[in-house]
VOMARKE-112490 format. One record per residue (C-alpha): residue in three letters; x, y, z; residue number from 1. Coordinates in steps of 0.25 Angstrom, whole numbers. Each point is the difference from the previous one (the first is absolute). Layout:
<node "ALA", <X, Y, Z>, NUM> ...
***
This chain:
<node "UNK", <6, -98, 19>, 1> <node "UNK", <-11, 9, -7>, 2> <node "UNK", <3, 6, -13>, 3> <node "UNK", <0, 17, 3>, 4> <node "UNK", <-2, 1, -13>, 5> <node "UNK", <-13, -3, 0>, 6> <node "UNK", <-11, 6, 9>, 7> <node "UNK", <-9, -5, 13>, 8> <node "UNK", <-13, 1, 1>, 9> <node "UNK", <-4, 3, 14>, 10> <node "UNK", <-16, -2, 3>, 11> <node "UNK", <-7, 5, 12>, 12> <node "UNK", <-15, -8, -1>, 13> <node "UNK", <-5, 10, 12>, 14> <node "UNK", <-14, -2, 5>, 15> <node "UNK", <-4, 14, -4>, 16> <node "UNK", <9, 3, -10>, 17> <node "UNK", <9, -8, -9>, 18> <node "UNK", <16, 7, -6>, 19> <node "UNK", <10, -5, -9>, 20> <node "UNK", <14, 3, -3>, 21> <node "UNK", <13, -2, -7>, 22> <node "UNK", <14, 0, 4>, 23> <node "UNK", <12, -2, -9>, 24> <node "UNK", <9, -1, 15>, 25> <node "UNK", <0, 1, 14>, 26> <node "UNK", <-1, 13, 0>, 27> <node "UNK", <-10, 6, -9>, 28> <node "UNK", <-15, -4, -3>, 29> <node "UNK", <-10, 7, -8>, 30> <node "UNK", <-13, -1, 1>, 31> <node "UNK", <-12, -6, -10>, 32> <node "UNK", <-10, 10, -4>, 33> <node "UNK", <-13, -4, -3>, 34> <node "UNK", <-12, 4, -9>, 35> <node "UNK", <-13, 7, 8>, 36> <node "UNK", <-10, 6, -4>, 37> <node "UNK", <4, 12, 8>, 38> <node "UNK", <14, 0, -7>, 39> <node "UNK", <10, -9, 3>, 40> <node "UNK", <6, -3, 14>, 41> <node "UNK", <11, -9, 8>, 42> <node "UNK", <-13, -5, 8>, 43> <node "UNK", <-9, -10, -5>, 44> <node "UNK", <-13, -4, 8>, 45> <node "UNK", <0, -15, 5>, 46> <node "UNK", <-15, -1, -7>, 47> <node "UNK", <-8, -8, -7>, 48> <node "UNK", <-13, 1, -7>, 49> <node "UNK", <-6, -11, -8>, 50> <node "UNK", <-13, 2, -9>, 51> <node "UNK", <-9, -9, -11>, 52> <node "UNK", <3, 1, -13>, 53> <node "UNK", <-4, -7, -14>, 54> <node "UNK", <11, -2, -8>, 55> <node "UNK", <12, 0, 11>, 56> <node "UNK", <5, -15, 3>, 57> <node "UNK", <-6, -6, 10>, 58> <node "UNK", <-12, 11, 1>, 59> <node "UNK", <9, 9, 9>, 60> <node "UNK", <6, 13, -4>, 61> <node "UNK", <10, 4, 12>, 62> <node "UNK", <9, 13, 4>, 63> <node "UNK", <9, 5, 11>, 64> <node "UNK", <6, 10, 8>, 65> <node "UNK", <-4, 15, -3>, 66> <node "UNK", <-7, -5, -12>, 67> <node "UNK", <-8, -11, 8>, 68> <node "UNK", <-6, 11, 9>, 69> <node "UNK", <-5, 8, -12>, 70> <node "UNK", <-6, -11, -7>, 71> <node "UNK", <-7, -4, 15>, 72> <node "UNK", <-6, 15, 1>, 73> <node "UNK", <-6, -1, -15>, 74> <node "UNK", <-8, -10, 4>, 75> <node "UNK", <0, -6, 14>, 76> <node "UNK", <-12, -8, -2>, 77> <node "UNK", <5, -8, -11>, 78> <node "UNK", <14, -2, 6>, 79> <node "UNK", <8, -8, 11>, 80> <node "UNK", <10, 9, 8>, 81> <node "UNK", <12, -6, 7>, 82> <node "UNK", <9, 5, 7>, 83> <node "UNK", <10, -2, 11>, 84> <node "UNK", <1, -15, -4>, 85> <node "UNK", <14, -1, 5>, 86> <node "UNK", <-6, -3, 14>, 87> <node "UNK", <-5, -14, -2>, 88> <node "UNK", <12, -4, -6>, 89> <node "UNK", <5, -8, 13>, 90> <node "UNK", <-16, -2, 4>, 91> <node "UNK", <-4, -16, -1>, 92> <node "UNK", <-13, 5, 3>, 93> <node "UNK", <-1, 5, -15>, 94> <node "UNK", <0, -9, -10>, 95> <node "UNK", <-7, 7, -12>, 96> <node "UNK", <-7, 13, -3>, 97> <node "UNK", <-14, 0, -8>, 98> <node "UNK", <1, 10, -11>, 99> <node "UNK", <-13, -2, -7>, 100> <node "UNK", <0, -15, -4>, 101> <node "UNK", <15, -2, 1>, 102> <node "UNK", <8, -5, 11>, 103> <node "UNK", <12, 9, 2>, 104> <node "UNK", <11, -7, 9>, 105> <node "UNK", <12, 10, 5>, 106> <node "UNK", <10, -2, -10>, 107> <node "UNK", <-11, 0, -10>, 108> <node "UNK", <-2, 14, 4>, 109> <node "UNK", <14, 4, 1>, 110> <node "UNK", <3, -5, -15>, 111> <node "UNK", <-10, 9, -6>, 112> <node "UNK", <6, 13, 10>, 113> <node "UNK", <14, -3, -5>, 114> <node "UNK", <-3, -3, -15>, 115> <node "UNK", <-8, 16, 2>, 116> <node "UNK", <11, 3, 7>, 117> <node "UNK", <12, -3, -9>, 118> <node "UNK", <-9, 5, -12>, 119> <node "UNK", <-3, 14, 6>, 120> <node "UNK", <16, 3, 1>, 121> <node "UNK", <1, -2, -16>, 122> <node "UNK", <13, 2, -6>, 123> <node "UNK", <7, 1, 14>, 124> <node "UNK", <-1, -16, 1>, 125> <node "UNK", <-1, -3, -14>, 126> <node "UNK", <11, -11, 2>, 127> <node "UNK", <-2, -4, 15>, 128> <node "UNK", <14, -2, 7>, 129> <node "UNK", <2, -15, 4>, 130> <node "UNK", <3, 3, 14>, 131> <node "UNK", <-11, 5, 9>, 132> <node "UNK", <-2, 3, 15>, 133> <node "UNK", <-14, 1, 8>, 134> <node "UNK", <-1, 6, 11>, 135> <node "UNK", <-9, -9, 12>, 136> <node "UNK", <-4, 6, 15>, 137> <node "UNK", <8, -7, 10>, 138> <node "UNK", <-14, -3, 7>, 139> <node "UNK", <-13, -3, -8>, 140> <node "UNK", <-14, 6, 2>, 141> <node "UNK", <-8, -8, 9>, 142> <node "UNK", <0, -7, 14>, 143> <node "UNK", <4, -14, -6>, 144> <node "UNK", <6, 7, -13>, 145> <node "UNK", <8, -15, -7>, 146> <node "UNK", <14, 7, -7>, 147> <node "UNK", <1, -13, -5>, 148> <node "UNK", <-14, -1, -7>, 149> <node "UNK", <3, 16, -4>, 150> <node "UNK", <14, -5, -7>, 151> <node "UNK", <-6, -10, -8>, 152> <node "UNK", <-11, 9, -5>, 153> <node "UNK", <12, 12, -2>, 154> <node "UNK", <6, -12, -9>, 155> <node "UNK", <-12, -4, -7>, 156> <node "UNK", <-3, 15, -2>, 157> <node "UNK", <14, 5, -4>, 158> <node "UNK", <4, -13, -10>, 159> <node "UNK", <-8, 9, -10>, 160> <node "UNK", <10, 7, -4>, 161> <node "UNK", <9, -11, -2>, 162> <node "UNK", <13, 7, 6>, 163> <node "UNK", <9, -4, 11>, 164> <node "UNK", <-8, 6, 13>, 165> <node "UNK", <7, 1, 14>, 166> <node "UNK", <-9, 7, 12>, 167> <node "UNK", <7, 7, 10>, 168> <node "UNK", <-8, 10, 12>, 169> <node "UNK", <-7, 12, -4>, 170> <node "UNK", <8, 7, 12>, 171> <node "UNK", <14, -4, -5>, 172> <node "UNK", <-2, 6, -15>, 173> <node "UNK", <-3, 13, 5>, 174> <node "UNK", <11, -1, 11>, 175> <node "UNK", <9, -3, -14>, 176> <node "UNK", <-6, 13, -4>, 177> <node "UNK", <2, 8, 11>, 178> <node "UNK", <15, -6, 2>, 179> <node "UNK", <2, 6, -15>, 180> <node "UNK", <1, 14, 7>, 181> <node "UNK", <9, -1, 10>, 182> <node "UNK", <16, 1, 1>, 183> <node "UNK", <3, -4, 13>, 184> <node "UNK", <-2, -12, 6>, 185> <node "UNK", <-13, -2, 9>, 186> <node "UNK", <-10, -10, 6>, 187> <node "UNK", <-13, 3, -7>, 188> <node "UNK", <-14, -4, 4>, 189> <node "UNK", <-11, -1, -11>, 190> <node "UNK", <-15, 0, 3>, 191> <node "UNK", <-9, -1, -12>, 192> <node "UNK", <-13, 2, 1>, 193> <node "UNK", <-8, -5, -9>, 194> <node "UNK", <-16, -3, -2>, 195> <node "UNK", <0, -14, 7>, 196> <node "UNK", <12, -3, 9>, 197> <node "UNK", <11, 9, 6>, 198> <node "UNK", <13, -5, 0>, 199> <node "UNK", <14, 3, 4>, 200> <node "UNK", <13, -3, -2>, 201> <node "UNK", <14, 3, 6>, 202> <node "UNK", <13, 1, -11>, 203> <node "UNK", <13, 4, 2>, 204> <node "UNK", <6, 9, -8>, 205> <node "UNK", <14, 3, -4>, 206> <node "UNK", <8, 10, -9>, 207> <node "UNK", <-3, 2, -14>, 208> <node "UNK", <11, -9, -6>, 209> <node "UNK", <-2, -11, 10>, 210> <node "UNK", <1, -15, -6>, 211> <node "UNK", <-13, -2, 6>, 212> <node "UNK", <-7, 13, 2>, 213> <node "UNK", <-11, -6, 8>, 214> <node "UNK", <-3, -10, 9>, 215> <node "UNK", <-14, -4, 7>, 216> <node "UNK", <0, -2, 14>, 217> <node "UNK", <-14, -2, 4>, 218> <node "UNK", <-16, 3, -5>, 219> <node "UNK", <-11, -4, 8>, 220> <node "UNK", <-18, 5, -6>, 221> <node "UNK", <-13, 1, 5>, 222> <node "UNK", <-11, -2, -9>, 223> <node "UNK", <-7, 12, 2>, 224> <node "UNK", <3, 14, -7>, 225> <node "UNK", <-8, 11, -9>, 226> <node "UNK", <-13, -10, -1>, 227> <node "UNK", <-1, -2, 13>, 228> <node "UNK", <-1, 16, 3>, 229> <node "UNK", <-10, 1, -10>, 230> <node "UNK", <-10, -10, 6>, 231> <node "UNK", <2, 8, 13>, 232> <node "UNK", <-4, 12, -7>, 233> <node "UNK", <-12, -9, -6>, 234> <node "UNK", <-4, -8, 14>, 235> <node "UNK", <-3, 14, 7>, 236> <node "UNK", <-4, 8, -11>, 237> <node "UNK", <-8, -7, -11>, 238> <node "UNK", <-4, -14, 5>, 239> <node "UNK", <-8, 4, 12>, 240> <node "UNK", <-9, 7, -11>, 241> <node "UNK", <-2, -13, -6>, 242> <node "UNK", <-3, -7, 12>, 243> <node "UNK", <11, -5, 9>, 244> <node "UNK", <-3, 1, 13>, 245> <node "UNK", <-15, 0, 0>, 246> <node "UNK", <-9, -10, 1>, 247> <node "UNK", <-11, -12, -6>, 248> <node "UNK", <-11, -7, 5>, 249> <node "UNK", <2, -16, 1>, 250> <node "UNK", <-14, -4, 6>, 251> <node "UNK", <-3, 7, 12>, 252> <node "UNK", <14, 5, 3>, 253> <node "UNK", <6, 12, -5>, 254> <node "UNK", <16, -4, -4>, 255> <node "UNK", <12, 7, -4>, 256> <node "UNK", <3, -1, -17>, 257> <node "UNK", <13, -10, 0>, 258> <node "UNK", <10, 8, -2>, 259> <node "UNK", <4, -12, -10>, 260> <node "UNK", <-10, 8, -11>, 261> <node "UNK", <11, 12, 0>, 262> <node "UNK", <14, -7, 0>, 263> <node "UNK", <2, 0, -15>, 264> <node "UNK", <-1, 15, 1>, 265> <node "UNK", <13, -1, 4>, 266> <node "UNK", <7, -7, -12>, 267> <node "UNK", <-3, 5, -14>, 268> <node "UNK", <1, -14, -5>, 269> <node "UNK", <-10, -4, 7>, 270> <node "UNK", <-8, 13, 1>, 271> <node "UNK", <0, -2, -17>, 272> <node "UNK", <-6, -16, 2>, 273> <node "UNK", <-12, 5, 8>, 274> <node "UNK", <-9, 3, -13>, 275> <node "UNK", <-2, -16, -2>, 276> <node "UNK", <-16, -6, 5>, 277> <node "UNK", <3, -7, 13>, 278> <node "UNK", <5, 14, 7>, 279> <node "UNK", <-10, 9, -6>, 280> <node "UNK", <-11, -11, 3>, 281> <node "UNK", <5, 0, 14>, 282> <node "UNK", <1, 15, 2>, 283> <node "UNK", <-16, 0, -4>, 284> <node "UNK", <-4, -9, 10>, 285> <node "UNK", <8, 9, 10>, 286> <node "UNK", <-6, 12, -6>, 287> <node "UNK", <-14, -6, 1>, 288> <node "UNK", <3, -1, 17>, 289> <node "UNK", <8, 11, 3>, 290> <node "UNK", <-4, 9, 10>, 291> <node "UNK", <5, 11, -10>, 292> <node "UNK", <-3, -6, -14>, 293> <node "UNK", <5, 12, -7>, 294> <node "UNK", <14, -1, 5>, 295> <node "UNK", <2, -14, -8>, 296> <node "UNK", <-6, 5, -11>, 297> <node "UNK", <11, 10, -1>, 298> <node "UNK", <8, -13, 2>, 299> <node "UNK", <-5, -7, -11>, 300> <node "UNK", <-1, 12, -11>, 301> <node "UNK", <16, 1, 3>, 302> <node "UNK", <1, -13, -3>, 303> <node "UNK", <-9, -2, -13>, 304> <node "UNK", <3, 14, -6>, 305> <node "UNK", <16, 0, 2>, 306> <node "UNK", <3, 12, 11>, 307> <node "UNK", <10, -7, 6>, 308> <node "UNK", <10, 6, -9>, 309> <node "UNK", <-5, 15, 2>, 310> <node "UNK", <-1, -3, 14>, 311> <node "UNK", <14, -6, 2>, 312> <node "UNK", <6, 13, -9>, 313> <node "UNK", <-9, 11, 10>, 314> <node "UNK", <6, -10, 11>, 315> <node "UNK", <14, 2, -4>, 316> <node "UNK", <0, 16, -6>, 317> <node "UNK", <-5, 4, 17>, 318> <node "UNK", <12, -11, 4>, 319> <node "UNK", <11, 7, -9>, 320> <node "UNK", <-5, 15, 4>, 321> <node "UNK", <-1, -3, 16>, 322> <node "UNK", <17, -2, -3>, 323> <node "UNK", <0, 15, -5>, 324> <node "UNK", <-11, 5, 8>, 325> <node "UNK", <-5, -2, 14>, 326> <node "UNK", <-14, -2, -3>, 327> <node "UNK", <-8, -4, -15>, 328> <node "UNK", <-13, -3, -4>, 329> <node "UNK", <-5, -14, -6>, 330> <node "UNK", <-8, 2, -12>, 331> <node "UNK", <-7, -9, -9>, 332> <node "UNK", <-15, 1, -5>, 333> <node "UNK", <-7, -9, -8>, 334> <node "UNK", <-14, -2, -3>, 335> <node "UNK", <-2, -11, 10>, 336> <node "UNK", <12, 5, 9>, 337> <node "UNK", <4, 15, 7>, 338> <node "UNK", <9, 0, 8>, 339> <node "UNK", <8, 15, 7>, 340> <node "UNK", <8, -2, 13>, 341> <node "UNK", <10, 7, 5>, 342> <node "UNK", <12, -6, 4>, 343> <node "UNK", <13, 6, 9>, 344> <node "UNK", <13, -6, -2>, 345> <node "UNK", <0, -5, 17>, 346> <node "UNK", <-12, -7, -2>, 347> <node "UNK", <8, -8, -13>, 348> <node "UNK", <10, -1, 8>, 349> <node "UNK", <-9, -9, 12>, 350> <node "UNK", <-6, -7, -11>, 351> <node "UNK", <13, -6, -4>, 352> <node "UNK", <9, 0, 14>, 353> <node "UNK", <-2, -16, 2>, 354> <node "UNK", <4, -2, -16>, 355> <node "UNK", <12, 9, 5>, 356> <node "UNK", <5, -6, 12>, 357> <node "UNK", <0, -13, -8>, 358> <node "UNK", <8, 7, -11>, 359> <node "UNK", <10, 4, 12>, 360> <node "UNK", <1, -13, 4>, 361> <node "UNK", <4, -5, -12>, 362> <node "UNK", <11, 12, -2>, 363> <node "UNK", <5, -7, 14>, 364> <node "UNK", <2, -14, -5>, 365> <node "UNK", <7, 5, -13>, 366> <node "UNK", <11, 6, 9>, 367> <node "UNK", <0, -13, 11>, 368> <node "UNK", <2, -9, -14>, 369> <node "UNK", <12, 10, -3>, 370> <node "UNK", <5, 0, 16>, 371> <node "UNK", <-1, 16, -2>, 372> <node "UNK", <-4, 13, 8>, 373> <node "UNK", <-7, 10, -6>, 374> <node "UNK", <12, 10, 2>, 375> <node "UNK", <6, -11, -10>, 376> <node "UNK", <-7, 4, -10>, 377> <node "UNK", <7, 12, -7>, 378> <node "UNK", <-13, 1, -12>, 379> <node "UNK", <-14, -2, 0>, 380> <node "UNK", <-6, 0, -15>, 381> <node "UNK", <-15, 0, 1>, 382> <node "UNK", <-5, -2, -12>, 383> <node "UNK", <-15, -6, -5>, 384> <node "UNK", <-12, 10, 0>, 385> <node "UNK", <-5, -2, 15>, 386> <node "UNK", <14, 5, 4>, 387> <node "UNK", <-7, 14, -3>, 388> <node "UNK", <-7, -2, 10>, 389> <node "UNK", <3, 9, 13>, 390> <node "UNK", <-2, -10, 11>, 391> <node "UNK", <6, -11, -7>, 392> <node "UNK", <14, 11, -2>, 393> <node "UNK", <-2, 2, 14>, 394> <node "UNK", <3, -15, 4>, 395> <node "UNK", <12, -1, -5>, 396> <node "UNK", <5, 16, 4>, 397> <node "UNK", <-4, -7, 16>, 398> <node "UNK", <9, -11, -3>, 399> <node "UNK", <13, 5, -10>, 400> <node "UNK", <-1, 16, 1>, 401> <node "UNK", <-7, 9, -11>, 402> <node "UNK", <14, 4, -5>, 403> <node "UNK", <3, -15, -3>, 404> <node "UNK", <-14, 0, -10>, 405> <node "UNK", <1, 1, -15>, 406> <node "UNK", <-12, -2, -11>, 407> <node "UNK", <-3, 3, -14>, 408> <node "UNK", <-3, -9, -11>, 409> <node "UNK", <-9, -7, 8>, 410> <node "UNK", <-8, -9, -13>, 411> <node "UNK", <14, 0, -7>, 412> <node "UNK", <9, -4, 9>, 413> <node "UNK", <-2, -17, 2>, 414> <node "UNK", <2, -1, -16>, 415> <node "UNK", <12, 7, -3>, 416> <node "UNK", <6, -6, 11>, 417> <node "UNK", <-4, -15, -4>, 418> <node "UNK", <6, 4, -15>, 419> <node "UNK", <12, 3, 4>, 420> <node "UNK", <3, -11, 9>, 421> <node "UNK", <-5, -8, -11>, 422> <node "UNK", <15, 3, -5>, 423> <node "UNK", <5, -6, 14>, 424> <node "UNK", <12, -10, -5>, 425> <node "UNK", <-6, -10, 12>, 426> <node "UNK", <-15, 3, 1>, 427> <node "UNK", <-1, -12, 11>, 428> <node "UNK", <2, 9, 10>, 429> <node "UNK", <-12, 10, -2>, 430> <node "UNK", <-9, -13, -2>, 431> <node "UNK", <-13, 0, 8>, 432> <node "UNK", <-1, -12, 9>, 433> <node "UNK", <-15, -4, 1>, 434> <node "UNK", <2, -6, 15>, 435> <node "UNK", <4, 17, 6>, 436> 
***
């Protein structure tokens, strides 16, 4: 049995955005606050950025978050930006990340974010609590995501803090923080949206007083989510500006660009490895035989001058006002890059429709693995940024009925959750199994 004495610490390690928080029972969790620049927040950005420097051990100074992001834009030229890193945790394909002559593999990475992390909450983990939960999607990112290969980097990465570590679904934390606002008993669906994967999970609730106030019942993910909106957003927008879909000359034939030179466009941690030699010789060459050399060249200066980062921002400030607005403009402007296009929030909307359908999909096997109808369901928490998102709401209206929908604390809600169930007298129950 857990000691209610002493607090949880719940940790939601999200592609975007990273939360902490503490409960001291099953009912109550508080959050961590963090320093920023901009003042402090419950929200702490999954960057990194690395930078040389005499002095520091090893030749490498090193920041995250809010903090990693200002210290990139003082001086991009000088500094290596990560972000999103989360994404290649179940990838076999990654092995290590170049930062400047060092090898970074996964964990590597997650050790310095957590050790910023942890130091970033000062006094509010001081004395870090023995017991701690992690959140984990129920479906990885990629098409041949490994959870086995992702748990043992999770392992590698979380052993720094030297506590007691238990992972349980990102979706079953908030659905433990939802279930901490109701007084009657209910079914309850979650569907957490997050930058990487989309997951969903299906708990029973019963009354407040219940031996055992929640029950799991199913969770089925996708790994695609907020990341995968943006690159649609960047794919119609941005990268036919920098040369996708035209065209070189191989000899005497005129040829399509491989659509291979536009694919790490699509994942910031790779987007962030293309300023090695190989890739910029590469793009040269291609420069040298497209039929429109300039396109490439705007390529290559986002690439060797760090406008990925600016680009990815302009990408998701048009995403995030299309959810209020029914059309918003793309703005960014550089001195190698400009770009102004006006966007309606139906044409977002047939940009992400095949992501979408999938997403339903996924909604649908959730409630096959819990042998429910939708009229089963009596809540529907959407939580997670993308859930703002009007079309992606409109899903699960289609499916459940708008009066069934409920939101708020869509950055907040994964962690508090996963503290308090970190006070859970049997925590084998809300265990994530790596083979759903």
């Amino acid at each position: 049995m857990v000691d209610t004495a002493r607090p949880t610490l719940g940790i939601d390690f999200g592609t975007t955005n990273s939360v902490m928080a503490l409960a001291a029972s099953e009912t109550e969790g508080e959050m961590i606050r963090f320093a920023a620049p901009s003042g402090a927040s419950s929200v702490f950005r999954s960057a990194l950025c690395f930078w040389q420097e005499e002095g520091v051990r090893g030749g490498l100074a090193h920041e995250a978050g809010p903090w990693a992001i200002e210290e990139f834009l003082e001086f991009p030229q000088g500094s290596r930006f990560i972000q999103s890193f989360k994404s290649v945790a179940a990838n076999p394909a990654f092995e290590t990340a170049g930062i400047f002559e060092k090898r970074y593999r996964f964990e590597d990475m997650g050790k310095v974010f957590l050790d910023h992390l942890l130091a970033h909450a000062g006094d509010a983990l001081r004395d870090l609590p023995e017991r701690v939960v992690v959140g984990r999607p129920v479906r990885y990112v990629g098409a041949r995501a490994d959870a086995q290969l992702a748990r043992t980097r999770y392992d590698a990465m979380f052993a720094s803090l030297g506590r007691e570590v238990h992972y349980v679904y990102e979706p079953v934390g908030a659905a433990f923080s939802f279930a901490s606002r109701l007084s009657e008993p209910a079914t309850l669906m979650v569907a957490d949206f997050g930058g990487g994967t989309s997951d969903f999970s299906i708990v029973r609730v019963e009354a407040p007083g219940a031996a055992q106030r929640c029950t799991p019942l199913a969770a089925a993910g996708i790994g695609l989510a907020g990341d995968r909106f943006d690159y649609r957003i960047m794919d119609n927008l941005v990268l036919p500006q920098l040369g996708k879909g035209g065209t070189y000359r191989s000899f005497d034939k005129v040829l399509e660009i491989p659509p291979g030179h536009f694919t790490d466009f699509a994942d910031w941690s790779r987007l962030a490895m293309m300023r090695n030699k190989r890739t910029l010789e590469q793009l040269n060459k291609l420069q040298q035989s497209a039929t429109d050399p300039a396109s490439i060249a705007r390529m290559i200066a986002v690439i060797e001058n760090e406008l990925g980062f600016g680009l990815y921002e302009a990408v998701g400030a048009l995403k995030r006002a299309l959810s209020g607005e029914e059309h918003a403009a793309l703005d960014f402007e550089s001195d190698d890059l400009r770009i102004h296009a006006e966007v309606t929030r139906a044409e977002f909307e047939s940009w992400i429709a095949p992501d979408l359908a999938r997403i339903g999909e996924t909604v649908d096997e959730a409630l096959a693995r819990a042998d429910l109808a939708p009229e089963q369901i009596d809540h529907v928490f959407l939580t997670g940024g993308s859930s703002l998102i009007p079309a992606v709401r409109r899903l699960f209206a289609q499916r459940f009925g708008e009066a069934r929908l409920a939101s708020g604390d869509e950055l907040t809600s994964i962690a508090h959750g996963l503290a308090m169930i970190g006070q859970s007298g049997d925590l084998a129950q809300w265990a994530a199994r790596d083979e759903v």
